[in-house]
C-alpha positions in Angstrom: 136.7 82.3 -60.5 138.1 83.2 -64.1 136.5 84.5 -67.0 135.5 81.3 -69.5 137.2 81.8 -73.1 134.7 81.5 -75.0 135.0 80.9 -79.1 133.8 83.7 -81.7 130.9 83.5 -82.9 130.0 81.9 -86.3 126.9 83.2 -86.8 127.1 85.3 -89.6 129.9 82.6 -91.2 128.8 81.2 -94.4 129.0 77.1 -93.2 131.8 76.4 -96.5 133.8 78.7 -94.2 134.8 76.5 -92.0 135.7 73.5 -94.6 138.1 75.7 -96.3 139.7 76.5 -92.8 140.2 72.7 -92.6 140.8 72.4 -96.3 143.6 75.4 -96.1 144.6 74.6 -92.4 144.5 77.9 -91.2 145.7 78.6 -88.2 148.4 78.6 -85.7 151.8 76.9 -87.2 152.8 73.8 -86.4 156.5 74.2 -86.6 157.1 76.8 -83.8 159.0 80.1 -84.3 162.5 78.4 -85.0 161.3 76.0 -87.6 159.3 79.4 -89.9 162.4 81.1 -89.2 164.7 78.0 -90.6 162.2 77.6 -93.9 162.5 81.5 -94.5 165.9 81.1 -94.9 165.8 78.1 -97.1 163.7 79.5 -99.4 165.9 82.4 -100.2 167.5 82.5 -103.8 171.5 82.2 -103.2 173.5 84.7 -104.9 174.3 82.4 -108.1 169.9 82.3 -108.5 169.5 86.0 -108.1 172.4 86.7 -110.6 170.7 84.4 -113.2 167.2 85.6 -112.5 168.5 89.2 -113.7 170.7 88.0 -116.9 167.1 86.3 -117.8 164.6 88.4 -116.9 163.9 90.9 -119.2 161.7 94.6 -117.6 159.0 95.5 -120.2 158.8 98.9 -121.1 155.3 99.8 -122.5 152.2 100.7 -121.7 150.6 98.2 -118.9 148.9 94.8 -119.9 144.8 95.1 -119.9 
């Protein structure tokens, strides 16, 4: 006979806990390796975005925002 898999325990969850996992929908994906792998991609910037995100963005050079 094989060992039961049994869930972990929840006992020192706070009970919200488990309505933001719903909310969020954490968990495993839905779209299977290939499918994260294909949205990656997508959401790279092509070359044409990159080049215009650095004529645009400017570096500051000071002392850091508080």
């Amino acid at each position: 006979m094989g060992k039961e898999k049994r869930a972990p325990s929840r006992g020192d969850e706070h009970p919200d806990d488990r309505a933001l996992d719903r909310l969020a929908d954490r968990g495993p994906s839905r779209v299977g390796v290939d499918g994260a792998l294909r949205a990656r991609d997508v959401s790279r910037p092509s070359r044409a975005q990159v080049a215009a995100a650095q004529k645009t963005v400017k570096p500051r050079t000071g002392p850091p925002i508080t």
